[in-house]
Wavefront OBJ file of the C-alpha trace (Angstrom):
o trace
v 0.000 0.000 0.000
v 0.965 3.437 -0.566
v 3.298 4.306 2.566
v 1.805 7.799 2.604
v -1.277 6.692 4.186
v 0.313 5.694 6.800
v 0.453 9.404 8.035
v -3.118 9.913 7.660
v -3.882 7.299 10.389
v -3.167 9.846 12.695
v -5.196 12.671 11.351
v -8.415 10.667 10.003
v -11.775 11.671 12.060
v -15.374 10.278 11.298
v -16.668 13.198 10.795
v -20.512 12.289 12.032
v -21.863 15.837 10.852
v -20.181 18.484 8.947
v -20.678 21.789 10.459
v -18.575 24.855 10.072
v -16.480 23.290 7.746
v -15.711 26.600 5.989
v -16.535 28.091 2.601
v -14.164 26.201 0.516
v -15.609 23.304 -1.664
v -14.381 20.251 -3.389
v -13.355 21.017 -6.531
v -13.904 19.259 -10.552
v -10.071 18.621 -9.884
v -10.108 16.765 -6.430
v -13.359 14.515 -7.889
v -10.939 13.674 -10.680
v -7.843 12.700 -8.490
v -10.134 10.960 -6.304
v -11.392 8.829 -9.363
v -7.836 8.610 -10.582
v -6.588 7.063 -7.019
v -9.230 4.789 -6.511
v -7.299 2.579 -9.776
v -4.127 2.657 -7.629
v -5.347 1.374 -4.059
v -4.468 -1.770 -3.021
v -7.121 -4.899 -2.997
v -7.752 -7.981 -0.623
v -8.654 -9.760 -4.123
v -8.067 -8.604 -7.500
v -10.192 -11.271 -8.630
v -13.154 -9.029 -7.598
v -14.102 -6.060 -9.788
v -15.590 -2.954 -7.554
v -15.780 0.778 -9.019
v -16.449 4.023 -7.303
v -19.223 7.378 -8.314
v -19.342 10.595 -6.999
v -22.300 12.002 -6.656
v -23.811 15.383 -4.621
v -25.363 15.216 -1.765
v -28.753 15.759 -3.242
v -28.544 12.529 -4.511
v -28.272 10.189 -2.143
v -30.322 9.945 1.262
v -27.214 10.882 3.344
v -28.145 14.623 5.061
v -24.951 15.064 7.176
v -23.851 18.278 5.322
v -21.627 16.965 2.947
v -21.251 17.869 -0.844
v -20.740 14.775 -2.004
v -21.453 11.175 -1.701
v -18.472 8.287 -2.871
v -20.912 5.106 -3.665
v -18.721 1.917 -3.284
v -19.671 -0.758 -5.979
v -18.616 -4.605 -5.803
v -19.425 -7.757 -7.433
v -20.892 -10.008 -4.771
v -18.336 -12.730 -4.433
v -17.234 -14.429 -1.531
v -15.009 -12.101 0.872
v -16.430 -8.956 -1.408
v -17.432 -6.945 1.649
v -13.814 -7.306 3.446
v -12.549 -6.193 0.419
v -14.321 -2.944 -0.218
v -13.927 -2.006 3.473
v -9.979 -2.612 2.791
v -10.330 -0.024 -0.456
v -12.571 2.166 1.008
v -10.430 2.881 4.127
v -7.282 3.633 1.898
v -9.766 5.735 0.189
v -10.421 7.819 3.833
v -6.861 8.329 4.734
v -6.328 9.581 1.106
v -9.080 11.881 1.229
v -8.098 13.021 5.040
v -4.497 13.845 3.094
v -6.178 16.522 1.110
v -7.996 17.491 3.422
v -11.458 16.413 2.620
v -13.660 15.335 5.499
v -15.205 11.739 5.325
v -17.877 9.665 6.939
v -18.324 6.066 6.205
v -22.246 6.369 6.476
v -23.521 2.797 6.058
v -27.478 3.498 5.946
v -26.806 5.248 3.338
v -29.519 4.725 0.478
v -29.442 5.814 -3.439
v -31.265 4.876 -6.430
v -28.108 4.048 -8.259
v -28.154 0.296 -7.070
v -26.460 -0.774 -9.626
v -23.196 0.393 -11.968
v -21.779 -0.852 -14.594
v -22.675 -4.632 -13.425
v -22.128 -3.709 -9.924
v -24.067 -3.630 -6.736
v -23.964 -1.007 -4.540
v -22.037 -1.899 -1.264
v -21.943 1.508 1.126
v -21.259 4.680 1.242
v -18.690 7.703 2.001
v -20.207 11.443 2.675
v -17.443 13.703 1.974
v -17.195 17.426 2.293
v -13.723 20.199 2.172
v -12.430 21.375 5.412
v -10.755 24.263 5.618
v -9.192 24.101 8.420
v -6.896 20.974 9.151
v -7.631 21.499 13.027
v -11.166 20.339 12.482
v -9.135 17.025 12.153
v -8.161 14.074 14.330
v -5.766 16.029 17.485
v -4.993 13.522 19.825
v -5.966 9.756 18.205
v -5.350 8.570 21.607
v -8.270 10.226 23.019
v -10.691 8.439 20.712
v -13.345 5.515 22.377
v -11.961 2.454 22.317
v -11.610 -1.269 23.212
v -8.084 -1.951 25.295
v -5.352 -3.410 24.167
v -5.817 -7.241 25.645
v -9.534 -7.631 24.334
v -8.851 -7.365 20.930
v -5.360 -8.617 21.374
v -3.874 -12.471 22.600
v -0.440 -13.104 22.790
v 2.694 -11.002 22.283
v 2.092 -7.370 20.951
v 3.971 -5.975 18.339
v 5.517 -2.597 18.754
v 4.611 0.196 16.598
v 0.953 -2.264 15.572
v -0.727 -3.417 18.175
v -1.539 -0.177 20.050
v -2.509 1.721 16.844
v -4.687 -0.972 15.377
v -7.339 -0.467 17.663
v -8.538 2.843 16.453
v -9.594 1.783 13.346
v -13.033 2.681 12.469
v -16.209 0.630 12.614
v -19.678 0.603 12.513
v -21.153 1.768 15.707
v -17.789 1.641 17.305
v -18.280 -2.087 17.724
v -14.749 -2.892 17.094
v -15.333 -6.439 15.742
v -12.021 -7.733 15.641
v -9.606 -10.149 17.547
v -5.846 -10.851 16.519
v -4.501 -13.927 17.747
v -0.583 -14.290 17.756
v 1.466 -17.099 18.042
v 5.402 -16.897 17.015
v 5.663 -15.265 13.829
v 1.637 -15.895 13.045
v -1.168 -14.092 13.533
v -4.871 -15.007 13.078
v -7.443 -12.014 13.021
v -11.297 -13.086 13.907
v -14.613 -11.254 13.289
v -15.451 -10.999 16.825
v -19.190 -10.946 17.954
v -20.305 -10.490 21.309
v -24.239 -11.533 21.869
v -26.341 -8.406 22.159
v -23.360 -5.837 21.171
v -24.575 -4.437 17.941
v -25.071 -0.288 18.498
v -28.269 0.582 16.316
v -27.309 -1.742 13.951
v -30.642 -3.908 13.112
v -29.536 -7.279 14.142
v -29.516 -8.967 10.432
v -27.046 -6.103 9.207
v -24.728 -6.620 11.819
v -22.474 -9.052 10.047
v -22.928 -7.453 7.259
v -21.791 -4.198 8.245
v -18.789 -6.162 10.229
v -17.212 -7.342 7.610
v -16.781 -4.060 5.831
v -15.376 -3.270 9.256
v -12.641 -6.133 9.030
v -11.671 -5.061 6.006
v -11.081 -1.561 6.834
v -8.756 -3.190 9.949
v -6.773 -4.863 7.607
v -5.814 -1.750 6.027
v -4.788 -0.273 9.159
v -2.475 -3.717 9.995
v -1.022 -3.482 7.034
v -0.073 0.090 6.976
v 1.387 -0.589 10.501
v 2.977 -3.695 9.602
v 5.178 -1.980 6.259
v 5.648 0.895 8.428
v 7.303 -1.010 11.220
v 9.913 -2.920 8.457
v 7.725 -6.329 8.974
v 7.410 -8.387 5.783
v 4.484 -11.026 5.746
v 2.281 -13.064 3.721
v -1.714 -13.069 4.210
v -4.358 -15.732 3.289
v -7.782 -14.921 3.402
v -10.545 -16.956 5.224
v -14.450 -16.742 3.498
v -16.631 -15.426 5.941
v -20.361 -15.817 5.405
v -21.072 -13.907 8.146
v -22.254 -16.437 10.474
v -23.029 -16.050 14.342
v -20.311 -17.311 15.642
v -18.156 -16.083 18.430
v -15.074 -15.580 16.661
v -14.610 -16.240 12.732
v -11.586 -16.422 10.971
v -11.006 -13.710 8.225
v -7.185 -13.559 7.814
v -4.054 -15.400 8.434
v -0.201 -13.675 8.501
v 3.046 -15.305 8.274
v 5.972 -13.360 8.597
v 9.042 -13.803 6.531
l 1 2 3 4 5 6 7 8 9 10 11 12 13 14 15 16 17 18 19 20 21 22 23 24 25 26 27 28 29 30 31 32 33 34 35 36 37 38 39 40 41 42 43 44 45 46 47 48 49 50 51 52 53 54 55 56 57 58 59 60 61 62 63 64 65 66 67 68 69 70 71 72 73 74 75 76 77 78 79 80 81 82 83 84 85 86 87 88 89 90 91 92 93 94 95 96 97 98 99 100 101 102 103 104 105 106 107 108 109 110 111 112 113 114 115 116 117 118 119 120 121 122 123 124 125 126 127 128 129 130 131 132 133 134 135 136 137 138 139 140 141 142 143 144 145 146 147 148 149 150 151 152 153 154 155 156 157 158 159 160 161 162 163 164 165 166 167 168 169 170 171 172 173 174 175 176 177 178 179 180 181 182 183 184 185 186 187 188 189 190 191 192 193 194 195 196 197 198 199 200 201 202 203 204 205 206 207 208 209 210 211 212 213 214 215 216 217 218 219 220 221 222 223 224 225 226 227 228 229 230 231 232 233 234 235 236 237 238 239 240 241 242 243 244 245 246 247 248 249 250 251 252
């Protein structure tokens, strides 16, 4: 992945509503880059085709107070949802680089179900900020689980700590890394009757997504730290169970 988002990890904020943003506004140039990046992010399987559209804010049902709306298309094959979470958060810490506010707002609903042979998956609401304080301070502050319940075995300095503020649906945080030696195993966790608003036959699909955006944020940390590693994928229907294995890593 492109080291550079790396960075952005930092800075990235949900941004839940966008108000007093500023005057400034995304411009025909940005929408173009953005399309133009999209082709160079990294995939869980290139075997899967996905695509992206811009489209304002009128357009979709989304009425945070953004300008525009990023609709995330994916053929439906096995381990497609991982997969567009792992492009669409490479896609956030892009868009926090240029400074463009983002939201990954999964209710999100639009007439244009379909694209070019695609279905639509989710949605980012995206708006200019003009002022780069309106971003992510102090990461560190952010909600989230501790270290040893999403964590077993030894940590791993400069990734352990920082994978935990990855975002999620809800803030459910459905992930558990397993590490033994020079392996690690990371589960979609579920915990009976922990699902936010989330109505309960959305939860794993929504999850998922999530796992896939966590892999992005591994990875970054992983390249960033020197480690080099191979990763197999687990399917994941999306089943009930506890824990479910999405990915295995074996470092070299």
């Amino acid at each position: 992945m492109n080291s550079l988002l790396y960075q952005q990890i930092f800075k990235r904020k949900s941004f839940h509503l966008f108000r007093n943003c500023g005057e400034s506004t995304i411009s025909a140039q940005e929408i173009n880059d953005i399309l133009q990046e999209f082709q160079n992010f990294s995939v869980l399987d290139a075997t899967i085709r996905t695509a992206i559209r811009v489209l304002p804010s009128s357009e979709t049902s989304c009425k945070r107070g953004q300008e525009y709306c990023i609709l995330l298309y994916s053929e439906k094959k096995p381990n497609y949802l991982q997969n567009i979470g792992y492009i669409g958060e490479q896609l956030d810490l892009y868009l926090t680089s240029r400074n463009i506010g983002a939201l990954w707002f999964g209710i999100g609903k639009t007439e244009e179900v379909r694209y070019d042979g695609l279905d639509f998956v989710i949605m980012l609401a995206i708006r200019k900020i003009n002022d780069e304080t309106k971003f992510r301070k102090d990461m560190f502050k952010s909600k989230r689980k501790g270290l040893h319940e999403i964590w077993d075995g030894e940590v791993l300095d400069g990734v352990s700590e920082l994978v935990r503020f990855a975002p999620s649906a809800c803030n459910t945080q459905p992930w558990f890394v397993k590490r033994e030696e020079n392996f690690l195993k990371v589960f979609r966790y579920k915990k009976l009757g922990k699902r936010g608003i989330m109505p309960a036959a959305r939860v794993s699909f929504y999850n998922r997504i999530d796992i896939g955006i966590f892999l992005c944020f591994l990875e970054l940390c992983l390249e960033n730290m020197g480690y080099s590693f191979t990763r197999s994928l687990h399917v994941d229907e999306g089943n009930d169970d506890e824990l479910t294995l999405n990915a295995e890593y074996i470092f070299e």
